[in-house]
PyMOL Python script that loads the backbone (N, CA, C, O; Angstrom):
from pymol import cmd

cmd.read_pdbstr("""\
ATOM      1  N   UNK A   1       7.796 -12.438 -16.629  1.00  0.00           N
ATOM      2  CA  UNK A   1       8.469 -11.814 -17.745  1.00  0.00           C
ATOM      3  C   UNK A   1       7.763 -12.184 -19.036  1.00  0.00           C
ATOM      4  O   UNK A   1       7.269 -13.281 -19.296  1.00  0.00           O
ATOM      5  N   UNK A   2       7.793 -10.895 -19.953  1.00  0.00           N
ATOM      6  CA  UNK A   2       6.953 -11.945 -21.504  1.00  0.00           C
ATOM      7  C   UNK A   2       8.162 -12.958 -22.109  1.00  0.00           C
ATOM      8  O   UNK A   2       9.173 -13.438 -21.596  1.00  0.00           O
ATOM      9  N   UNK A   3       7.669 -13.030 -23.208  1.00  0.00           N
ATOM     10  CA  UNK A   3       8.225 -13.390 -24.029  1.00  0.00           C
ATOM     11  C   UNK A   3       9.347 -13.039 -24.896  1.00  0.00           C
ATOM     12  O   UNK A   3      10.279 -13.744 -25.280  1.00  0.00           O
ATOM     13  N   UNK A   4       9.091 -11.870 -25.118  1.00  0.00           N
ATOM     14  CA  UNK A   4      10.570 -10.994 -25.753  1.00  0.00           C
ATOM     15  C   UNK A   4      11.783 -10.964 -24.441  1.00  0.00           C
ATOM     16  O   UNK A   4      12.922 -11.418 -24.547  1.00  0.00           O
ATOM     17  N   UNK A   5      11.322 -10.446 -23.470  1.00  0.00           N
ATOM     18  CA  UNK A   5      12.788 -10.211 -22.093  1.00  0.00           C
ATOM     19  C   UNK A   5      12.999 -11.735 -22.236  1.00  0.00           C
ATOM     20  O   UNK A   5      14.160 -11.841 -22.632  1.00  0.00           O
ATOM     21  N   UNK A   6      12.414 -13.081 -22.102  1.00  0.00           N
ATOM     22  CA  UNK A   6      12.762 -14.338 -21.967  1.00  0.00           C
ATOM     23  C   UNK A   6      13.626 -14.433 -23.119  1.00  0.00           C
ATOM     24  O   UNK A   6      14.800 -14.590 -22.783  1.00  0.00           O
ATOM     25  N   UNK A   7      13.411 -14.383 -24.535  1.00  0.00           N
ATOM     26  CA  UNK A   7      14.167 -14.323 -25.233  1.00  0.00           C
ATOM     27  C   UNK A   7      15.844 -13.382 -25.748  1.00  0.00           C
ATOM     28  O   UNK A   7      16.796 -13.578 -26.503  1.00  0.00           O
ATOM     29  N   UNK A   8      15.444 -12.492 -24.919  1.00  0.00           N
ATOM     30  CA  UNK A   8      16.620 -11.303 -24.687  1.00  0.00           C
ATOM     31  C   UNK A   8      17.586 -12.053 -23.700  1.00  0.00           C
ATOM     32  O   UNK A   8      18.770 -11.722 -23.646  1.00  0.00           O
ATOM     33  N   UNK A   9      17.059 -13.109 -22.886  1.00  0.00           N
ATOM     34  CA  UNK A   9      17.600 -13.766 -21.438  1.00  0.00           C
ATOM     35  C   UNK A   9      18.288 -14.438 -22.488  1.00  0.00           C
ATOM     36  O   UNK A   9      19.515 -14.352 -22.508  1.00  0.00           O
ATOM     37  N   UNK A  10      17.570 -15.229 -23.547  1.00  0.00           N
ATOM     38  CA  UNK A  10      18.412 -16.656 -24.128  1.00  0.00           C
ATOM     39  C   UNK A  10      19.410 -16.009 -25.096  1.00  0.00           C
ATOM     40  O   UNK A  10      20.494 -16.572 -25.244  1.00  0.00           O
ATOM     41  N   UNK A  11      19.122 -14.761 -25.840  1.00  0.00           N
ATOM     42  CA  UNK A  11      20.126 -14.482 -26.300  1.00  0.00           C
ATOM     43  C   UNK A  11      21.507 -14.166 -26.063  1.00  0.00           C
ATOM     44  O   UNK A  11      22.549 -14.388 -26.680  1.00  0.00           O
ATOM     45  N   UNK A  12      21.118 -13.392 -24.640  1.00  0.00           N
ATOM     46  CA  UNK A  12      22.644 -12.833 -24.179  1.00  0.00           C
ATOM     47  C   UNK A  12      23.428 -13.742 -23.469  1.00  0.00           C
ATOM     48  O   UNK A  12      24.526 -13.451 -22.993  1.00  0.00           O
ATOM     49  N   UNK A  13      22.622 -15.399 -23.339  1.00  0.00           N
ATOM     50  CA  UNK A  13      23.128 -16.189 -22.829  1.00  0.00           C
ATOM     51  C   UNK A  13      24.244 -16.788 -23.569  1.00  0.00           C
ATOM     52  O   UNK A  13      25.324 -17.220 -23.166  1.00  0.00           O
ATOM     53  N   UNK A  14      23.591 -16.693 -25.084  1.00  0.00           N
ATOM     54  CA  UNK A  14      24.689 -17.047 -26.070  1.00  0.00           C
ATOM     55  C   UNK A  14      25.619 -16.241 -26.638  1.00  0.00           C
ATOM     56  O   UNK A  14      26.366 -16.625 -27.538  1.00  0.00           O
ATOM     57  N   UNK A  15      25.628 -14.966 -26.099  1.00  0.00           N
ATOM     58  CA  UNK A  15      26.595 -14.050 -26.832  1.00  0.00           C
ATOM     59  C   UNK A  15      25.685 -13.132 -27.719  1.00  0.00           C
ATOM     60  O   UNK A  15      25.976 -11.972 -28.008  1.00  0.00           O
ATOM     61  N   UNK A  16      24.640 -13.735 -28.084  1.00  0.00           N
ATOM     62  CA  UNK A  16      24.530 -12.949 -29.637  1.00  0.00           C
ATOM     63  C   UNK A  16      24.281 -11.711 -29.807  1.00  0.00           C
ATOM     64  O   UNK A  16      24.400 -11.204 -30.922  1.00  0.00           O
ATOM     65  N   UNK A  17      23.801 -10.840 -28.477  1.00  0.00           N
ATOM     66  CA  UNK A  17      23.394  -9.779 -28.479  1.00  0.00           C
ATOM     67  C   UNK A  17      23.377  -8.699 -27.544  1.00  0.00           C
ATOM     68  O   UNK A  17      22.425  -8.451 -26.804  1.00  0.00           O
ATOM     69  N   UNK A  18      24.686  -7.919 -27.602  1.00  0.00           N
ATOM     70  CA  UNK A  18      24.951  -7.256 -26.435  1.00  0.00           C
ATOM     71  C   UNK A  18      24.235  -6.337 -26.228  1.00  0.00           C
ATOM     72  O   UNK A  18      24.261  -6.098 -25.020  1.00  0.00           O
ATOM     73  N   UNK A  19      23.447  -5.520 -26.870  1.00  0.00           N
ATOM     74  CA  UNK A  19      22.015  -4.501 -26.360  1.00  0.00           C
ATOM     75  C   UNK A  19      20.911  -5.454 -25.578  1.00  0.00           C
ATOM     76  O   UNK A  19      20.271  -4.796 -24.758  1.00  0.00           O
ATOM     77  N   UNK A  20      20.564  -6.752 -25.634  1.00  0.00           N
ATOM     78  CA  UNK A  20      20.238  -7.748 -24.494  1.00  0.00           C
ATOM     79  C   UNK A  20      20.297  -7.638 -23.575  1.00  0.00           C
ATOM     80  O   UNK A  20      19.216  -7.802 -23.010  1.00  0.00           O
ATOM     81  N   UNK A  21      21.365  -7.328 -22.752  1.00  0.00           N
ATOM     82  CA  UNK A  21      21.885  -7.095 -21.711  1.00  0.00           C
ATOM     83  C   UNK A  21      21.037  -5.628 -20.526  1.00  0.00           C
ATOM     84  O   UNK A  21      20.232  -5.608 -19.595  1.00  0.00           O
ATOM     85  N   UNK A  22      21.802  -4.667 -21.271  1.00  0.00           N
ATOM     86  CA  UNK A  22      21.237  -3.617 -21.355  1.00  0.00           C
ATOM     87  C   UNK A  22      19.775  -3.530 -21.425  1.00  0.00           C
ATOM     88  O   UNK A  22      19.455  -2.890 -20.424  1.00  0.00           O
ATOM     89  N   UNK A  23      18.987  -3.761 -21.919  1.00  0.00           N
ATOM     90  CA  UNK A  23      17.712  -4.119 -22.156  1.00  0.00           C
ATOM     91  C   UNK A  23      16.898  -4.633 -20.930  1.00  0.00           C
ATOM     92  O   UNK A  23      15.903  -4.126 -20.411  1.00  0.00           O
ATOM     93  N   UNK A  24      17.656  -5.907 -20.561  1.00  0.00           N
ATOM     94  CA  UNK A  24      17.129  -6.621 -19.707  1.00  0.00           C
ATOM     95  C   UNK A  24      16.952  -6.211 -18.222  1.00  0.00           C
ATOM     96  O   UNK A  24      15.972  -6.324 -17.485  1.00  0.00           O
ATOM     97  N   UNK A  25      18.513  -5.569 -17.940  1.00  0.00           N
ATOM     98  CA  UNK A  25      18.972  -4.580 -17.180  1.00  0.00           C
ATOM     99  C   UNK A  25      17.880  -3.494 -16.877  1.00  0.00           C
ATOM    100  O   UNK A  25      17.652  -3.190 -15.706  1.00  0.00           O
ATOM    101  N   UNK A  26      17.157  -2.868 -17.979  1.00  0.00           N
ATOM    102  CA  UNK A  26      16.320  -1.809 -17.645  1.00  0.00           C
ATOM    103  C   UNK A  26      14.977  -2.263 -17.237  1.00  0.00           C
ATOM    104  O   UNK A  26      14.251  -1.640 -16.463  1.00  0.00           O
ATOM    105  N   UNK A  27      14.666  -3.477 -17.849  1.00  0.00           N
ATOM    106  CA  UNK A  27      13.099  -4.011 -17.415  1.00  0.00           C
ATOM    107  C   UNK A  27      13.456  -4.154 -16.285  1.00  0.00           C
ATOM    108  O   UNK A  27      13.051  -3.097 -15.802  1.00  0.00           O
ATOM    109  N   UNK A  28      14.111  -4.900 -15.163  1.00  0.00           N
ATOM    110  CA  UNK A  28      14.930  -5.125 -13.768  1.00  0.00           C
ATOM    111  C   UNK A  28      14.589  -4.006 -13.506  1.00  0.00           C
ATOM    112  O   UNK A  28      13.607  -3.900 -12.771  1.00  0.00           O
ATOM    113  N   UNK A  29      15.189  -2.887 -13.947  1.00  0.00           N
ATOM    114  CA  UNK A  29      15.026  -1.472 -13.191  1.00  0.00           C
ATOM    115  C   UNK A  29      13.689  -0.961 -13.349  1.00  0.00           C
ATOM    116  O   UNK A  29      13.248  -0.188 -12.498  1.00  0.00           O
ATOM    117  N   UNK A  30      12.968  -1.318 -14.376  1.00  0.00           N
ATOM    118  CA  UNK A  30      11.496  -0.321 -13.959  1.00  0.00           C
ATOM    119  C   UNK A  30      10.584  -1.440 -13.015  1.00  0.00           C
ATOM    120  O   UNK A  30       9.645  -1.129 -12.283  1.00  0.00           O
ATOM    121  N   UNK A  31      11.213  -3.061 -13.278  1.00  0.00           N
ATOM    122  CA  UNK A  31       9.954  -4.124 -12.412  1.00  0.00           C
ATOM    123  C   UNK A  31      10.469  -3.444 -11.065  1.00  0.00           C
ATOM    124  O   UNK A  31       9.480  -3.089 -10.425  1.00  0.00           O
ATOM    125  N   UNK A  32      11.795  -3.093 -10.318  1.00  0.00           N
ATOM    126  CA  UNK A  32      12.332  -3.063  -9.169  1.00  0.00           C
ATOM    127  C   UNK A  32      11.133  -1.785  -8.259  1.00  0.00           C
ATOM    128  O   UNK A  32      10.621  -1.760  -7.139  1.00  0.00           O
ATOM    129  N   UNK A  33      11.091  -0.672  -9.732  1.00  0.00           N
ATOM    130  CA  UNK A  33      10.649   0.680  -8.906  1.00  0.00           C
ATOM    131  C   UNK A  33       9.371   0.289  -8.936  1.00  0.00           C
ATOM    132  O   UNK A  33       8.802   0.588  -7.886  1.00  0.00           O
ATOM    133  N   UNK A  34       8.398  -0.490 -10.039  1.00  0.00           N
ATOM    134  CA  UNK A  34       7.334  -0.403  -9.812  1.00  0.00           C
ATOM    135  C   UNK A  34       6.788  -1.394  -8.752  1.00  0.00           C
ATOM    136  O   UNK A  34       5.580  -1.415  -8.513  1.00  0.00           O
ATOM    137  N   UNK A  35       7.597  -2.160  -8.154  1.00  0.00           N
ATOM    138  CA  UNK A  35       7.644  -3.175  -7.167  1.00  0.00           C
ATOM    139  C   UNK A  35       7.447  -2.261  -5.639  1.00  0.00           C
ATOM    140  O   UNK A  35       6.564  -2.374  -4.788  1.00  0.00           O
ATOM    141  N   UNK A  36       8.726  -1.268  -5.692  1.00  0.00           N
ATOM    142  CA  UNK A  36       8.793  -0.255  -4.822  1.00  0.00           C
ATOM    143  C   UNK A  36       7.607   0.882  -4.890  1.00  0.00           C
ATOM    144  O   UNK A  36       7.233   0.988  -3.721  1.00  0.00           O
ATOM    145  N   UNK A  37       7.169   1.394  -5.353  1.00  0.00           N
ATOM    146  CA  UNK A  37       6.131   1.786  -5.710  1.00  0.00           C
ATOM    147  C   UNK A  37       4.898   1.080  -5.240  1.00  0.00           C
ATOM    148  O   UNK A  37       4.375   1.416  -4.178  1.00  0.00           O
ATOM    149  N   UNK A  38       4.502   0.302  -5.837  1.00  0.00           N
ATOM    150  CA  UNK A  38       3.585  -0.603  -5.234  1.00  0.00           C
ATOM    151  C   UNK A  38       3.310  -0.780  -3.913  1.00  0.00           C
ATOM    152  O   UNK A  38       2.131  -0.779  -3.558  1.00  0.00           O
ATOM    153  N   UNK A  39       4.605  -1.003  -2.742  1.00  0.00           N
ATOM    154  CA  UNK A  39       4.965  -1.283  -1.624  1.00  0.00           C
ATOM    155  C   UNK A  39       4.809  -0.059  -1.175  1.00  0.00           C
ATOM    156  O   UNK A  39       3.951  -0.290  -0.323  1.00  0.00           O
ATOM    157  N   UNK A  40       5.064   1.444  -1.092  1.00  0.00           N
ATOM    158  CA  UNK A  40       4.465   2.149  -0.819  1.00  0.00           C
ATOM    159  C   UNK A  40       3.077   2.675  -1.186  1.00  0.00           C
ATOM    160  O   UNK A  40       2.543   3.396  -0.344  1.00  0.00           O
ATOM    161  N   UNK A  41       2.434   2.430  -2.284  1.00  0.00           N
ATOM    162  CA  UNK A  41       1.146   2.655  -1.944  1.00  0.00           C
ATOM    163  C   UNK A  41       0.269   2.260  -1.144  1.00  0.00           C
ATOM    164  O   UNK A  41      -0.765   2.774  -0.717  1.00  0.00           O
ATOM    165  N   UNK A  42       1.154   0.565  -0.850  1.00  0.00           N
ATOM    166  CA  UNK A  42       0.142  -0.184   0.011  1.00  0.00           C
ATOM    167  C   UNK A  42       0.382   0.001   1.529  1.00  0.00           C
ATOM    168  O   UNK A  42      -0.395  -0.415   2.389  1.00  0.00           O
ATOM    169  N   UNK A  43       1.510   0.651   1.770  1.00  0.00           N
ATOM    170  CA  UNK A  43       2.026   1.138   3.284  1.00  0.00           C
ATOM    171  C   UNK A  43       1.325   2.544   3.128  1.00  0.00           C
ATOM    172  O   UNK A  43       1.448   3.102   4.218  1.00  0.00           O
ATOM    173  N   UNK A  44       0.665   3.334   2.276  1.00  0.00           N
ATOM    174  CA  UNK A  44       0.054   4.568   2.514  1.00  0.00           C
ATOM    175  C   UNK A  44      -1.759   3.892   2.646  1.00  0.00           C
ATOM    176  O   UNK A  44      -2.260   4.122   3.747  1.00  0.00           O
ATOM    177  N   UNK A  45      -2.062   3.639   2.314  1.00  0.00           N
ATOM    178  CA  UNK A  45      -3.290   2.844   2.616  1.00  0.00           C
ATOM    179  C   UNK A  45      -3.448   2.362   3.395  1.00  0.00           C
ATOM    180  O   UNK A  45      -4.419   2.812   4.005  1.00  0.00           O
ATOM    181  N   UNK A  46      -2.767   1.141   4.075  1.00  0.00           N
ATOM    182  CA  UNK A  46      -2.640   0.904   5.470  1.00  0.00           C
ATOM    183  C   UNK A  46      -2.957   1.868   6.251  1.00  0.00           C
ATOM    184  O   UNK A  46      -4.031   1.879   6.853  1.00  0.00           O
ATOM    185  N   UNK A  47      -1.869   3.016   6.369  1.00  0.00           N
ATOM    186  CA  UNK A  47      -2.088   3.807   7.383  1.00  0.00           C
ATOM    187  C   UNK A  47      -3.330   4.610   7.282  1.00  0.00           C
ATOM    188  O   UNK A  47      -3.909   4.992   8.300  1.00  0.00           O
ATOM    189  N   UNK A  48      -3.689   4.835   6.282  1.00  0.00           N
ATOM    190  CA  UNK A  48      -4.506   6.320   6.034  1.00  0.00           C
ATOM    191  C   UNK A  48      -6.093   5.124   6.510  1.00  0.00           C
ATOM    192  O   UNK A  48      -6.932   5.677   7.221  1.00  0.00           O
ATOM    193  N   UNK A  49      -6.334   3.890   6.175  1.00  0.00           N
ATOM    194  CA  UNK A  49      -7.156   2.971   6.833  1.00  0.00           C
ATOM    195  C   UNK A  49      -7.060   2.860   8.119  1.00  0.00           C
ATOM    196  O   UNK A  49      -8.088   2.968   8.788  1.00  0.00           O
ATOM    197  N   UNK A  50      -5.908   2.638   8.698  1.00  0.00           N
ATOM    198  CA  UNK A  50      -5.712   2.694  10.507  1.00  0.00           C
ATOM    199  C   UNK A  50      -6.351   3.661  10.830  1.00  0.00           C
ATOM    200  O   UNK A  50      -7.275   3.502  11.628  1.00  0.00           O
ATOM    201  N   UNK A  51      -6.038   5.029  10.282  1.00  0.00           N
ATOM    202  CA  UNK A  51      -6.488   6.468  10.941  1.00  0.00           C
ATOM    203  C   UNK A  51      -7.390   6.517  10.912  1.00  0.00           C
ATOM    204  O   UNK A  51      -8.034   7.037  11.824  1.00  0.00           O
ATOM    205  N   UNK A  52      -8.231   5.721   9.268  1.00  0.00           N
ATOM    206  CA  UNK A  52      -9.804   6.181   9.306  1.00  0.00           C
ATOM    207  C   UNK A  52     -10.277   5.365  10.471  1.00  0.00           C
ATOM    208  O   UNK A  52     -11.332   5.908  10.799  1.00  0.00           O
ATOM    209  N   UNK A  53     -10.110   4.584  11.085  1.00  0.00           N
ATOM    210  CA  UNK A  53     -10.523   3.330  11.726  1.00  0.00           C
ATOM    211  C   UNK A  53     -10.559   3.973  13.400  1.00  0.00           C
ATOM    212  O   UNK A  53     -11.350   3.869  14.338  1.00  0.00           O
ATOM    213  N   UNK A  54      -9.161   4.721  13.164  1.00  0.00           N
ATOM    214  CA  UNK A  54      -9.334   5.022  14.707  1.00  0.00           C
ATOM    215  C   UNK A  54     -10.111   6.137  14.958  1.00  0.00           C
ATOM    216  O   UNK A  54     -10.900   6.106  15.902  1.00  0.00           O
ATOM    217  N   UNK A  55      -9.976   7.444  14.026  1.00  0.00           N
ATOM    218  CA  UNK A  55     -10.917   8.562  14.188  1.00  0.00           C
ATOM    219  C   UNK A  55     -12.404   7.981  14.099  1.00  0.00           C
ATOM    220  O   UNK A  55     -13.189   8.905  14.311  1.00  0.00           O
ATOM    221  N   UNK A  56     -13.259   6.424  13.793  1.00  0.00           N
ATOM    222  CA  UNK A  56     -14.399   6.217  14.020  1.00  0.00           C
ATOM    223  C   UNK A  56     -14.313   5.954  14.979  1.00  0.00           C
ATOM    224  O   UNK A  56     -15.171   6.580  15.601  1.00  0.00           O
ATOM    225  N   UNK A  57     -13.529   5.096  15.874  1.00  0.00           N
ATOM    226  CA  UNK A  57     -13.488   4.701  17.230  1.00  0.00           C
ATOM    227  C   UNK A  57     -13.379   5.595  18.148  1.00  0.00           C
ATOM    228  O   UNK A  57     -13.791   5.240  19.252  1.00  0.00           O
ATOM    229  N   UNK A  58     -12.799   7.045  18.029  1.00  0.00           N
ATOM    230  CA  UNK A  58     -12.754   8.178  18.937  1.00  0.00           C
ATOM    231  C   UNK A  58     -14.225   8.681  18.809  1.00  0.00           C
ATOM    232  O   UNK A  58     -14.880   8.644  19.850  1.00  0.00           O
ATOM    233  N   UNK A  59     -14.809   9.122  17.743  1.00  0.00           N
ATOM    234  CA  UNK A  59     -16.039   9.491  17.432  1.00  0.00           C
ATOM    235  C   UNK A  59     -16.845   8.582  18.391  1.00  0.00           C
ATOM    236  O   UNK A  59     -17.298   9.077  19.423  1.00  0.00           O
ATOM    237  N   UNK A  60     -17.027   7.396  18.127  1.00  0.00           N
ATOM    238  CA  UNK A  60     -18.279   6.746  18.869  1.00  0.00           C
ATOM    239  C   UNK A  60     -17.973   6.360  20.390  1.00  0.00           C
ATOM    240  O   UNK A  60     -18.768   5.879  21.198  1.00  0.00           O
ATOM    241  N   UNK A  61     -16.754   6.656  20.567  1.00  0.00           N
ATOM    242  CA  UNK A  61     -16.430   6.746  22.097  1.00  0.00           C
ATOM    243  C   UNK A  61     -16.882   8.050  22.713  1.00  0.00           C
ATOM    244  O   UNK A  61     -17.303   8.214  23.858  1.00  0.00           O
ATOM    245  N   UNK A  62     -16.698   9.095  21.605  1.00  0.00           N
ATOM    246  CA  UNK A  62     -17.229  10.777  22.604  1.00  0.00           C
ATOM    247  C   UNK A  62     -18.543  10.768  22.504  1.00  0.00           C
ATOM    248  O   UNK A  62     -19.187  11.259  23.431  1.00  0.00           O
ATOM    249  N   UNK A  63     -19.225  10.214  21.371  1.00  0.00           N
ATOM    250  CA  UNK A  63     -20.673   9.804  21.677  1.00  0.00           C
ATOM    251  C   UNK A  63     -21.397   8.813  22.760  1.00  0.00           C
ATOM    252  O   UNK A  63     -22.248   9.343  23.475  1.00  0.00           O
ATOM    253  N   UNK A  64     -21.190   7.727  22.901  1.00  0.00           N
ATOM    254  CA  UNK A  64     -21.032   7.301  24.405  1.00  0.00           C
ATOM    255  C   UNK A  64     -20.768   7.895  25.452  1.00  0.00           C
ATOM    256  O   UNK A  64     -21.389   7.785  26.509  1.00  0.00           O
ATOM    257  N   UNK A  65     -19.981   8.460  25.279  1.00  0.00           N
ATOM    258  CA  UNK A  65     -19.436   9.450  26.604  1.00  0.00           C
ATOM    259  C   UNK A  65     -20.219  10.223  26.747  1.00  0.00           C
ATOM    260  O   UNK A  65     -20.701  10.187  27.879  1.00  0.00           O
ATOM    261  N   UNK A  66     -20.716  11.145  25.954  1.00  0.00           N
ATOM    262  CA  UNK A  66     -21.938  12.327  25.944  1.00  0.00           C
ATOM    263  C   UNK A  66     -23.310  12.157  26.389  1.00  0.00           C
ATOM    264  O   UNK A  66     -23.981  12.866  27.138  1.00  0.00           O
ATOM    265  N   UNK A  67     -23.717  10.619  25.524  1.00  0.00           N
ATOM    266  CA  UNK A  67     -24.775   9.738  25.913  1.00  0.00           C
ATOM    267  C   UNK A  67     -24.944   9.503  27.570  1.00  0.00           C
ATOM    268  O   UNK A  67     -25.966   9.836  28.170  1.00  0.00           O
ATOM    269  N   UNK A  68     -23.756   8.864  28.226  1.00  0.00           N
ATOM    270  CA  UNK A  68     -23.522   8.572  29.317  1.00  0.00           C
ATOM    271  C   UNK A  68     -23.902   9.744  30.611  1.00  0.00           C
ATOM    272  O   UNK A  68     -24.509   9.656  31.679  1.00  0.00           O
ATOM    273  N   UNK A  69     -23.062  11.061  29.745  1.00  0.00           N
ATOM    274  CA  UNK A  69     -23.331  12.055  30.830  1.00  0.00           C
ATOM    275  C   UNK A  69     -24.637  12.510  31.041  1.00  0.00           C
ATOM    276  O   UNK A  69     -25.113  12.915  32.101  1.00  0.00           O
ATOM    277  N   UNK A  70     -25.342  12.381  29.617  1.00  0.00           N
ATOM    278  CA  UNK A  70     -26.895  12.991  29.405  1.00  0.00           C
ATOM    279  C   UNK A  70     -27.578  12.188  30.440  1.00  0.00           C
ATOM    280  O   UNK A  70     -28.006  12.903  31.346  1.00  0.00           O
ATOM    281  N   UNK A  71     -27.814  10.941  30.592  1.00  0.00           N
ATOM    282  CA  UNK A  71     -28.334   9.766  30.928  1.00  0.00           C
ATOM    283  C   UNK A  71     -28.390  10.213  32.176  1.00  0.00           C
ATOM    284  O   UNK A  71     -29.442  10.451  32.769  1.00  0.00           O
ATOM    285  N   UNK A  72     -26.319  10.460  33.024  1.00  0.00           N
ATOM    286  CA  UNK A  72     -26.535  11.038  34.526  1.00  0.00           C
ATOM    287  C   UNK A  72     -27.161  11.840  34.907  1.00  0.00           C
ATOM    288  O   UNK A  72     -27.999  11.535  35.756  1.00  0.00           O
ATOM    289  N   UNK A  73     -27.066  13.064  34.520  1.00  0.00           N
ATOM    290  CA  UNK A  73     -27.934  14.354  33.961  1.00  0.00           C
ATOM    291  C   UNK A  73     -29.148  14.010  34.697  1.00  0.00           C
ATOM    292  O   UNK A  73     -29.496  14.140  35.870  1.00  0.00           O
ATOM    293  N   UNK A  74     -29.650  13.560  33.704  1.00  0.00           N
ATOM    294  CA  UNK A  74     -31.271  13.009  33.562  1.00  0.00           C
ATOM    295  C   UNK A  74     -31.670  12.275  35.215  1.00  0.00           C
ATOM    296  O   UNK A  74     -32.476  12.814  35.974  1.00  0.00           O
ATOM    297  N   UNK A  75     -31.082  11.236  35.483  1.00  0.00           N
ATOM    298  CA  UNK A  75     -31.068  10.405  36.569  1.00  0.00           C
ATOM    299  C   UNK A  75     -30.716  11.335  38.025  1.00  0.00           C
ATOM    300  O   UNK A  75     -31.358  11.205  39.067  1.00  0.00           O
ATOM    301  N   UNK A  76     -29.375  12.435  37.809  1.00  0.00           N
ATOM    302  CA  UNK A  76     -29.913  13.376  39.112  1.00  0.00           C
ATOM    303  C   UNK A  76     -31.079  13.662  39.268  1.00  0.00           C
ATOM    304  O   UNK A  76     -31.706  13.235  40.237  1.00  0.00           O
ATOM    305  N   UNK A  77     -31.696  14.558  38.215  1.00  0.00           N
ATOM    306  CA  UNK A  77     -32.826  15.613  37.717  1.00  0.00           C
ATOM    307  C   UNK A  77     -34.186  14.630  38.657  1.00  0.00           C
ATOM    308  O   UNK A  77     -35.056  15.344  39.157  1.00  0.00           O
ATOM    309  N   UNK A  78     -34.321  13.216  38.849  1.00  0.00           N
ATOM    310  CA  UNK A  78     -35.343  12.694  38.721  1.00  0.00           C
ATOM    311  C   UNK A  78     -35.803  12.153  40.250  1.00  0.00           C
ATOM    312  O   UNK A  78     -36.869  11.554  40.399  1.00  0.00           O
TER     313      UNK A  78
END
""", "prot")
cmd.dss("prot")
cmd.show_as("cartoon", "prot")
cmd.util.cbc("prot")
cmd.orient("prot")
């Protein structure tokens, strides 16, 4: 928290300032969403990284595989 919400904390502690409250209340509400926010960007990244990860692993598996058949191919032929 800065310095002003810390001080908004000590004020409304003493009474002195009931828009304090309110105030403080709303920083809570935008740290909460941008907290939430955050937490989904990083659960969309995750995944969209898994996928890239696995569509390389399918790729170099059908290449192997292709490799493999060429190879048999070749080895009847001979």
């Amino acid at each position: 928290m800065g310095i002003c919400v810390c001080f908004l904390h000590f004020r409304e502690a003493l009474g002195e300032d009931p828009d304090a409250k309110k105030f403080v209340e709303e920083e809570q509400s935008r740290s909460h969403k941008q907290i939430e926010d955050s937490r989904q960007r990083l659960a969309k990244l995750l995944l969209d990284g898994t996928q890239l990860v696995t569509n390389i692993q399918v790729a170099a598996d059908s290449r192997e595989a292709h490799r493999r058949s060429e190879e048999e191919e070749l080895t009847r032929q001979r």
